[in-house]
TORPA-4810 file (N, C-alpha, C, O; in nm, 3 decimals):
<nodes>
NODE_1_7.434_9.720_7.429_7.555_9.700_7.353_7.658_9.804_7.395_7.634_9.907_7.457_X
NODE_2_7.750_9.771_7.362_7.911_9.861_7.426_7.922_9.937_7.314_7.895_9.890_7.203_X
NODE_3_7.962_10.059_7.331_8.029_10.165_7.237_8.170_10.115_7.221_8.247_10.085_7.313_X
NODE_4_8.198_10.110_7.064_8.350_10.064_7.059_8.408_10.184_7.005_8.359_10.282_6.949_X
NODE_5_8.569_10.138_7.049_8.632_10.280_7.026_8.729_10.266_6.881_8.833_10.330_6.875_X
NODE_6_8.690_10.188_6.783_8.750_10.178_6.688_8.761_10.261_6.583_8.645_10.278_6.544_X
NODE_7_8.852_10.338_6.497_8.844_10.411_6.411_8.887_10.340_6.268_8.986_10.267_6.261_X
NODE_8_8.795_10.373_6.146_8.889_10.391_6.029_9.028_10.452_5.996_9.061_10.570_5.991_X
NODE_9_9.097_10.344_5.977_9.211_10.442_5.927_9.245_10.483_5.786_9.169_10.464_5.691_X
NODE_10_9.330_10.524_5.778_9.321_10.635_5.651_9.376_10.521_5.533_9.365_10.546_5.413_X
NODE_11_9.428_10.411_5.574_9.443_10.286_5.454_9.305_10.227_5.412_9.260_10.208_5.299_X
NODE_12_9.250_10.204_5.536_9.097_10.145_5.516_9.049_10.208_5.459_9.016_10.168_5.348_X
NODE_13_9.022_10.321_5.490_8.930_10.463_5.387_8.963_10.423_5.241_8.882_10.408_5.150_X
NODE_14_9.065_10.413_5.238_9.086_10.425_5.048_9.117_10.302_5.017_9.186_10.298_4.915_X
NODE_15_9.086_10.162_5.081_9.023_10.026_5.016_8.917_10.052_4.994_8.871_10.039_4.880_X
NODE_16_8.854_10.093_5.081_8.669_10.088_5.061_8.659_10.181_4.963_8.578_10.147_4.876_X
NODE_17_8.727_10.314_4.940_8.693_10.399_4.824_8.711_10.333_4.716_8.619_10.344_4.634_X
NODE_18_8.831_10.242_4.676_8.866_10.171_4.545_8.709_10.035_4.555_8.655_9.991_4.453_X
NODE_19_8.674_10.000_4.679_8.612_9.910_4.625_8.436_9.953_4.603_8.340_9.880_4.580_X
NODE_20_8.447_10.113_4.622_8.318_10.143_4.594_8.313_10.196_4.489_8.204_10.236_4.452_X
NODE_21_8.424_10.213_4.409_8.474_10.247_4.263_8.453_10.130_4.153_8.409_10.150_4.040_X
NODE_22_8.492_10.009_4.204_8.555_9.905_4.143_8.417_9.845_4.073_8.327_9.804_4.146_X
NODE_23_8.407_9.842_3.945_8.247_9.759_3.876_8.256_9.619_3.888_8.171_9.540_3.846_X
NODE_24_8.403_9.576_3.970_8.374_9.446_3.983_8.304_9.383_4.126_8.256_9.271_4.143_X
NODE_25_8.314_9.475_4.201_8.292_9.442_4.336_8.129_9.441_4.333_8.059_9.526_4.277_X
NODE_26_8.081_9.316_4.413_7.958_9.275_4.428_7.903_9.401_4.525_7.980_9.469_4.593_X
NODE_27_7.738_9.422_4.522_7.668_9.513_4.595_7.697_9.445_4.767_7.715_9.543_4.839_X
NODE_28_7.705_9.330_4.840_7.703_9.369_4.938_7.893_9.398_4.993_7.925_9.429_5.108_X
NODE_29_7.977_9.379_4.892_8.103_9.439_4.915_8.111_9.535_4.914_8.207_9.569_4.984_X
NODE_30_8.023_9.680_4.836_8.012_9.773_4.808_7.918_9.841_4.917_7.919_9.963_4.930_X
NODE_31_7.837_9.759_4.995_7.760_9.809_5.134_7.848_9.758_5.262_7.799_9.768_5.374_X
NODE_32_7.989_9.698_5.239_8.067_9.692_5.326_8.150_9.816_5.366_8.158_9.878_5.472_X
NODE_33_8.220_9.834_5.225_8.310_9.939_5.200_8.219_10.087_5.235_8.272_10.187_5.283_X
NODE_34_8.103_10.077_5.208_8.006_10.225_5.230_8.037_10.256_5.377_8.092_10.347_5.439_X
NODE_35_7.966_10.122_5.408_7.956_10.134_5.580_8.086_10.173_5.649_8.079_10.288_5.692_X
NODE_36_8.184_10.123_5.670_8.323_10.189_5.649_8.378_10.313_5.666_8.437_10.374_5.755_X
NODE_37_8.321_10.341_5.493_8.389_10.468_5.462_8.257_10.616_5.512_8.274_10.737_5.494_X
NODE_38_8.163_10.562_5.560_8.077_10.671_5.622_8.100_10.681_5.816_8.056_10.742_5.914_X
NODE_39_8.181_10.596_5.785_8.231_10.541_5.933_8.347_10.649_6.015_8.369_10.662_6.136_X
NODE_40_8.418_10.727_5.881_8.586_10.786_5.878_8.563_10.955_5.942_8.539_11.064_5.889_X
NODE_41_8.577_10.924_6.033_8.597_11.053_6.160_8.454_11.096_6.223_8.403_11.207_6.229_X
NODE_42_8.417_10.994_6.259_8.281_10.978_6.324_8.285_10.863_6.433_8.370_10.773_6.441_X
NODE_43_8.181_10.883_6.511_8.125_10.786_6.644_8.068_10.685_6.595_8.047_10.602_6.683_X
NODE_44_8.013_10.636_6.437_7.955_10.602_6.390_7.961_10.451_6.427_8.081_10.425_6.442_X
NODE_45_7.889_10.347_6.447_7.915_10.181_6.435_7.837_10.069_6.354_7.717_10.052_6.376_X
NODE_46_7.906_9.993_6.262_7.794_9.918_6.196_7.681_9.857_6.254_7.678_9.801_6.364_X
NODE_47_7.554_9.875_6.145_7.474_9.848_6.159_7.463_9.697_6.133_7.556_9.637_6.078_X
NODE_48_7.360_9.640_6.169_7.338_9.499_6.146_7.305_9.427_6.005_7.325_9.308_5.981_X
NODE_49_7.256_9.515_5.924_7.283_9.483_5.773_7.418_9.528_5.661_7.448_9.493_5.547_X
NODE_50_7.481_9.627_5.765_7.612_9.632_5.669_7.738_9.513_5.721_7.839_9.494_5.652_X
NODE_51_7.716_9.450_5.833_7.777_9.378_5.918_7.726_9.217_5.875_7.800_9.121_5.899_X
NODE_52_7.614_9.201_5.820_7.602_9.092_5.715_7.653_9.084_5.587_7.724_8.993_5.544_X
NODE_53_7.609_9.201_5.516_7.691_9.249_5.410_7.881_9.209_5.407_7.937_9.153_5.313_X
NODE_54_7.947_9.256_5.533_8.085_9.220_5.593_8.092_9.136_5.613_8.213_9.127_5.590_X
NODE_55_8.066_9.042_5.643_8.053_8.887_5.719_8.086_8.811_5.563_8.193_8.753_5.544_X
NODE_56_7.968_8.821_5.445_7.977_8.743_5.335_8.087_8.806_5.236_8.135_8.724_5.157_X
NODE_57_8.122_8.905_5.229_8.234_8.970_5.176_8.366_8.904_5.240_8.446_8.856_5.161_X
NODE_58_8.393_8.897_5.370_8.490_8.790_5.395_8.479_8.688_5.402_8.577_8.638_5.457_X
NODE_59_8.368_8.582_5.361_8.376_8.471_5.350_8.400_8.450_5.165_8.386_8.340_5.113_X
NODE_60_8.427_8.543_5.105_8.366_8.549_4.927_8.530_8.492_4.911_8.616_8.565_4.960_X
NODE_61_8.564_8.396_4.861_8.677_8.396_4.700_8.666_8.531_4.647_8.739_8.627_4.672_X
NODE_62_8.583_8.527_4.585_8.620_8.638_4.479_8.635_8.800_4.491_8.656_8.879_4.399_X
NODE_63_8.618_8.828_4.635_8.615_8.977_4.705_8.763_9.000_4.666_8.834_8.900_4.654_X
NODE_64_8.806_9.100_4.648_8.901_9.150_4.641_8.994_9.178_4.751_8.919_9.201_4.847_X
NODE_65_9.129_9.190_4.796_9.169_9.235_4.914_9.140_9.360_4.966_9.173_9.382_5.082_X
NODE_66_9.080_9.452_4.896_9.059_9.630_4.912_8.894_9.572_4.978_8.857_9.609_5.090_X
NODE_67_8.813_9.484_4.897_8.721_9.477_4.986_8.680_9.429_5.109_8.587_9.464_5.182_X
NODE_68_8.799_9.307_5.126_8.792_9.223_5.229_8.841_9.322_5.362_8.803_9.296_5.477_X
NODE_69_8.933_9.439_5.330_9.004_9.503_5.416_8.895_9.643_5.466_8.890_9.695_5.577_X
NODE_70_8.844_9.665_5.388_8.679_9.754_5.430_8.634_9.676_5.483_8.682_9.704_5.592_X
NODE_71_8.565_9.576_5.505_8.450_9.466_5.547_8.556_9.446_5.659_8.482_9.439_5.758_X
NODE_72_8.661_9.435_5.697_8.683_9.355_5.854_8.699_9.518_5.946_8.695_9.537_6.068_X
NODE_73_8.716_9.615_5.838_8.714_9.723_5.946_8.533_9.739_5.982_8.485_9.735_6.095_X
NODE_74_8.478_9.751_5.890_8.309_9.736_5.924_8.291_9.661_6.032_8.226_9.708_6.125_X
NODE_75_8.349_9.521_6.042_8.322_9.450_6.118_8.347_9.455_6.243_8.263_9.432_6.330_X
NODE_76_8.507_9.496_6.271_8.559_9.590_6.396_8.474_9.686_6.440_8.467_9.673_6.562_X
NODE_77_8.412_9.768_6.407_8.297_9.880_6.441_8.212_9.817_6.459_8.153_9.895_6.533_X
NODE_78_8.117_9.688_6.450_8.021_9.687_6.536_7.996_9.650_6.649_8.048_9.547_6.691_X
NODE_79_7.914_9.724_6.725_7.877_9.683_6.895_7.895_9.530_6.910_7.863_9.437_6.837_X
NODE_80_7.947_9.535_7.009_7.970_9.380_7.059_7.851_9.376_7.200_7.850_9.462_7.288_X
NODE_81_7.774_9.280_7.196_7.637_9.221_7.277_7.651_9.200_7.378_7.735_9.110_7.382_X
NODE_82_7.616_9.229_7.491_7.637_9.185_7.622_7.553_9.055_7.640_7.445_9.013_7.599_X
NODE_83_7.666_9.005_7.729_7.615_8.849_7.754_7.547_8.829_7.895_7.504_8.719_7.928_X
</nodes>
């Protein structure tokens, strides 16, 4: 897999903080936003269960935009597969 060079930015950081705050946000929106926000000034890249977690968070109605906006940065961070 390729090392990507994507960073959190400092808007993303504090969606995912509000949505790891928020008692409405479902647990795998809340393992979106984690993944994310443990993501913020690090080499770090999602893993394959916080990147499922991201995947159903943007497919959700009911996710919030603070979560949907953590979850596509999660999603941006993970390794992309060589073909």
């Amino acid at each position: 897999m390729d090392a990507k060079k994507a960073a959190t930015h400092k808007a993303t950081a504090t969606a995912a903080a509000k949505t790891l705050k928020s008692h409405r946000a479902s647990k795998t929106a809340k393992s979106a936003a984690g993944s994310t926000l443990s993501q913020r000034g690090t080499k770090k890249v999602t893993g394959e269960k916080s990147a499922t977690a991201a995947a159903k968070t943007l497919k959700s109605h009911r996710a919030s935009k603070a979560a949907k906006s953590a979850a596509g940065s999660a999603l941006a961070q993970r390794p992309r597969k060589k073909s």
